[in-house]
C-alpha positions as CSV (number, residue, x, y, z in Angstrom):
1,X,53.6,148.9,39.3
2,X,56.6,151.3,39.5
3,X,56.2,154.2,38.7
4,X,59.3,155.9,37.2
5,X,60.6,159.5,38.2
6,X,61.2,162.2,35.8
7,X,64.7,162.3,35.4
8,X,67.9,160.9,37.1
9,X,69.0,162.3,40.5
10,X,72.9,163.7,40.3
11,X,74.3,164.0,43.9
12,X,77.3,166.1,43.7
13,X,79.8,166.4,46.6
14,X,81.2,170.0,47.6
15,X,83.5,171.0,50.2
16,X,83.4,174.8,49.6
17,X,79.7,177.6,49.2
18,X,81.7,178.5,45.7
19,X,81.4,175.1,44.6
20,X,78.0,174.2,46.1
21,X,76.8,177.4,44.2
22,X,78.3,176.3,41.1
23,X,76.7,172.5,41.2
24,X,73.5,174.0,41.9
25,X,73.2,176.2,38.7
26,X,75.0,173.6,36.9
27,X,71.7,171.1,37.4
28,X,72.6,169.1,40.6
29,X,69.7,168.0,42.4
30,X,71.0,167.5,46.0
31,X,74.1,168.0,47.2
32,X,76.8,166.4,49.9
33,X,78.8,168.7,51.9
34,X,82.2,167.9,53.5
35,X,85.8,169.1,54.1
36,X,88.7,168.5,52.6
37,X,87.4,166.6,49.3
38,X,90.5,166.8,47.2
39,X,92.8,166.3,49.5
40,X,91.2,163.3,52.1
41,X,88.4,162.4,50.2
42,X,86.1,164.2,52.3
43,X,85.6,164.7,56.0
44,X,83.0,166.4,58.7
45,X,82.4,170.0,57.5
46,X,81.8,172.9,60.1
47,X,79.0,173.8,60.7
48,X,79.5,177.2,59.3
49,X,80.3,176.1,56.0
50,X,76.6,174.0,56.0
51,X,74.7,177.3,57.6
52,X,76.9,179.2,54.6
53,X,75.6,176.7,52.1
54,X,72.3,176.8,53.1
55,X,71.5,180.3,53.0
56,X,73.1,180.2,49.7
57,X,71.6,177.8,47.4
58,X,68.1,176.0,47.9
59,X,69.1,172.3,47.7
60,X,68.3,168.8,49.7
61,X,71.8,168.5,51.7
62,X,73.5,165.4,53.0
63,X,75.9,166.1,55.5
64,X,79.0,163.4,55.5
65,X,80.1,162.5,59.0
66,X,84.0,161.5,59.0
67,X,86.3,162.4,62.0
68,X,89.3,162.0,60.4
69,X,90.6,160.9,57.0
70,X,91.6,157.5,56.4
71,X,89.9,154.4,57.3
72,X,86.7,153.5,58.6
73,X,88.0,151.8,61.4
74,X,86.9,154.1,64.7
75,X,87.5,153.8,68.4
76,X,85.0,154.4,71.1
77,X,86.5,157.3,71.2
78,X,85.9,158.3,67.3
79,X,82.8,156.8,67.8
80,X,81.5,159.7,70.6
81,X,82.9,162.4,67.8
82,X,80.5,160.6,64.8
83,X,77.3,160.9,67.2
84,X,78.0,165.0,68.7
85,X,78.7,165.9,65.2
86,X,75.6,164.6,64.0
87,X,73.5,165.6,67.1
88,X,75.0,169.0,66.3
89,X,73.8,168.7,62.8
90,X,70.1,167.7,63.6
91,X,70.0,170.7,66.0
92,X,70.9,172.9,62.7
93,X,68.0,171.6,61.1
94,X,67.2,171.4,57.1
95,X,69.4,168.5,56.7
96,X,68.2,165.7,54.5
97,X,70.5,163.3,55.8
98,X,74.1,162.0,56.6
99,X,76.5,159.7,55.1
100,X,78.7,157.7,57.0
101,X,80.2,154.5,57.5
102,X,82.3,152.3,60.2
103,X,84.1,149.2,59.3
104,X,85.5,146.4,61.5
105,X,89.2,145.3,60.8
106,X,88.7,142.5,58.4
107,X,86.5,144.9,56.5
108,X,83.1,144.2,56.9
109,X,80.4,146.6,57.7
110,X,80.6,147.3,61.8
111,X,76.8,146.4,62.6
112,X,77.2,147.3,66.3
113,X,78.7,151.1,65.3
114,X,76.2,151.6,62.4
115,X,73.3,150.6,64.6
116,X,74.4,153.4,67.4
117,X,75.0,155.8,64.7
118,X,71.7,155.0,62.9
119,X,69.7,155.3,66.0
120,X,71.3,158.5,66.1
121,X,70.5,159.6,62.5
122,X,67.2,158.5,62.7
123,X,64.3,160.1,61.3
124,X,66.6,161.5,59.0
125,X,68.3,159.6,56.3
126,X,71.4,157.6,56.3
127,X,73.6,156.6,53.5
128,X,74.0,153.3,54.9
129,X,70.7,153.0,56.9
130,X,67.9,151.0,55.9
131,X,64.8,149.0,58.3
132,X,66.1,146.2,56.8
133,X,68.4,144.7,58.8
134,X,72.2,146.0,58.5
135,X,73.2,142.5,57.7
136,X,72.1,143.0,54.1
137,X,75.3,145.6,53.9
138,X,77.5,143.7,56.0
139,X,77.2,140.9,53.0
140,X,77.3,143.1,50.3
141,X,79.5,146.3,51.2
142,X,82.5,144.2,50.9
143,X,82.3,144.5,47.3
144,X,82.3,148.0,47.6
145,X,86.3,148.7,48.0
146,X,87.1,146.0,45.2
147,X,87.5,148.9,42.9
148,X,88.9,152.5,43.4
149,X,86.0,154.0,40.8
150,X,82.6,152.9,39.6
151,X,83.5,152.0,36.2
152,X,86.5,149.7,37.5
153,X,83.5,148.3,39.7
154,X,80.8,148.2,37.0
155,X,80.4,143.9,37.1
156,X,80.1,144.6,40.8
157,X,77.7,147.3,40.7
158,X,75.2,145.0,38.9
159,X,75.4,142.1,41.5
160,X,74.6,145.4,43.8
161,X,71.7,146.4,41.6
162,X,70.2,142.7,41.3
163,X,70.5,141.8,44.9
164,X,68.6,144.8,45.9
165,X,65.9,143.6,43.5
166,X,65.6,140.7,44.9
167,X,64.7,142.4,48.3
168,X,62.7,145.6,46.7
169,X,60.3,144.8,44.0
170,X,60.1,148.5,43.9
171,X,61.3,152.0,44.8
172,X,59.0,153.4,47.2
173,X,60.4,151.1,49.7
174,X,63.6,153.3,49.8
175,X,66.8,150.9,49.2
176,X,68.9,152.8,46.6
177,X,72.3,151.8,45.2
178,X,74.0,155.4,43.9
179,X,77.5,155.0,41.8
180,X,80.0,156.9,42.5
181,X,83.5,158.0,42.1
182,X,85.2,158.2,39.0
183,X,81.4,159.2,37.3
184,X,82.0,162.1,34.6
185,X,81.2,162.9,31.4
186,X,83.2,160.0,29.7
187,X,82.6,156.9,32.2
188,X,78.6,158.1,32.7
189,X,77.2,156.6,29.5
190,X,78.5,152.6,30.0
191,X,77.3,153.0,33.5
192,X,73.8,154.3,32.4
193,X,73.3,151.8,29.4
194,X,74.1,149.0,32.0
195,X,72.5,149.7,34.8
196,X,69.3,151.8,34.3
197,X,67.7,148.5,33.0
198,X,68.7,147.2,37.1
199,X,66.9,149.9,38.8
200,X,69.6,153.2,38.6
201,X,67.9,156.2,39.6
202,X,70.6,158.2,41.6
203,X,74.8,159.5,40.7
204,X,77.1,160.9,42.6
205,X,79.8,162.8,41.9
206,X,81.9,165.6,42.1
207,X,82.7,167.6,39.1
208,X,86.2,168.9,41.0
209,X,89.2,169.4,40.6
210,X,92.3,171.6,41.6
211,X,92.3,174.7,40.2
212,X,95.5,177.5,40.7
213,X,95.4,180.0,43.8
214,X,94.9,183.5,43.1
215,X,98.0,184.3,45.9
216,X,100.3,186.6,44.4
217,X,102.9,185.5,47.6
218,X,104.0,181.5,47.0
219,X,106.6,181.4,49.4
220,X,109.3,178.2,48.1
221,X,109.3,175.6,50.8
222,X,106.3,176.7,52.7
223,X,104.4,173.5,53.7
224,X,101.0,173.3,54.3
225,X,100.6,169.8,55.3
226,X,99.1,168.6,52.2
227,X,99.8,167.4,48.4
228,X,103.2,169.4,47.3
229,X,101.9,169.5,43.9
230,X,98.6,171.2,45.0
231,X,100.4,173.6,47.5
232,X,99.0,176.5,45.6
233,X,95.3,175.2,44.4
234,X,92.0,175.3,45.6
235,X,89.4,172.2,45.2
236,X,86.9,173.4,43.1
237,X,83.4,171.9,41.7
238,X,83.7,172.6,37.7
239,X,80.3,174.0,36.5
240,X,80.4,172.5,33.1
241,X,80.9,169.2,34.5
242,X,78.3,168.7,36.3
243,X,76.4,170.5,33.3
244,X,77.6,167.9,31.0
245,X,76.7,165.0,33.2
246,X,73.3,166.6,33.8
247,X,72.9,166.7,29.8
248,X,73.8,163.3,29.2
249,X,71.8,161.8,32.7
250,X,68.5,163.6,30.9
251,X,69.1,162.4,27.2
252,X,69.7,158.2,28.2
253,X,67.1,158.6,30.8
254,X,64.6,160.1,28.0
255,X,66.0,157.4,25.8
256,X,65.3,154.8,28.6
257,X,61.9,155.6,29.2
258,X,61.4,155.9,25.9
259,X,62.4,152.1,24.9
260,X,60.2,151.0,27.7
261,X,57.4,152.4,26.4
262,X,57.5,150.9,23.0
């Protein structure tokens, strides 16, 4: 018999100790750090900013291991950059886990490169790591980049959530399918009425978005390599947010557990 947690996990992604403060007291459970989350989509962090965000909040943290932005197709030489990083990482110590990826040209999940990188990661967790064998993602992964958001993906995200029953008859065994991207206050309640029934138990998101510099000095012209239009912001993970997405996690989880009791 299952036995079923007492709330929903919310994963949200920082880039910044501002932000990772701010998801914290907003109600996130465990946290992802990375760099450059508005602008790439999120790369390797330093490790100063982890050390900086562990002193300052008390939090399970994922570190995400991406060289470069872009795609997830590496060289050998990319490759070598993925394992120091998280050998560097492991050294740190406190780290829940990673998340990372590598992808062969046509798309598919590059089994060779994840198995390196997971021997690597291992004992700590791996976003894409599982002792099942890495053939399970290679099959089903594909369907990840059919949509740019979860919600776009939601028919998608239930062939995810059946075919993961079919291997795990329960949670303990430590397979879990986590939604994210375009998850906020509005998308989260169709997602939750679909797919807690299928086994939902984690979100991710990231509650940001670009907020205006406090610079007095906005020089005209004055490139700095990224987004014109966000010249003079800052990425920022918005407290109420996260807050609202907490509140709306606990109340359909409540009502969830709830229906299955009757």
């Amino acid at each position: 018999m299952t036995i079923l947690p007492e709330f929903l996990i919310i994963e949200v992604c920082v880039d910044s100790v501002e932000s990772a403060i701010s998801a914290t007291r907003a109600g996130a459970d465990r946290l992802e750090v990375c760099a450059n989350l508005g602008a790439g989509g999120g790369t390797t962090p330093t490790v100063g900013l982890v050390k900086s965000i562990q002193r300052a909040v008390d939090l399970p943290l994922m570190v995400m291991i991406r060289p470069r932005t872009g795609d997830f197709l590496y060289s050998n030489k990319e490759l070598d950059v993925i394992l120091e990083d998280v050998k560097t990482f492991k050294e740190l110590g406190n780290i829940r886990g990673f998340v990372v990826g590598a992808l062969t040209k046509d798309g598919h999940v590059d089994i060779e490169r994840m198995k390196i990188i997971v021997d690597e990661i291992l004992p700590l967790e791996g976003m894409t790591s599982t002792t099942h064998p890495l053939t399970f993602y290679s099959k089903l992964l594909l369907l990840h980049g059919h949509c740019a958001q979860a919600p776009q993906g939601l028919s998608v995200l239930q062939k995810l959530f059946n075919r993961r029953k079919e291997l795990v008859e329960d949670d303990i065994w430590g397979l879990t399918v986590m939604p994210g991207s375009g998850v906020n206050g509005k998308t989260l309640p169709a997602l939750l009425k679909s797919l807690l029934p299928l086994g939902l138990r984690e979100i991710h998101l990231s509650g940001g978005r670009w907020v205006p510099s406090t610079m007095s000095f906005k020089r005209d012209g004055m490139g700095m390599g990224i987004n014109p239009s966000t010249e003079w912001e800052v990425w920022c993970t918005q407290a109420d947010e996260v807050q609202n997405v907490r509140r709306i996690c606990d109340i359909m989880w409540q009502d969830f557990i709830a229906t299955i009791e009757n």
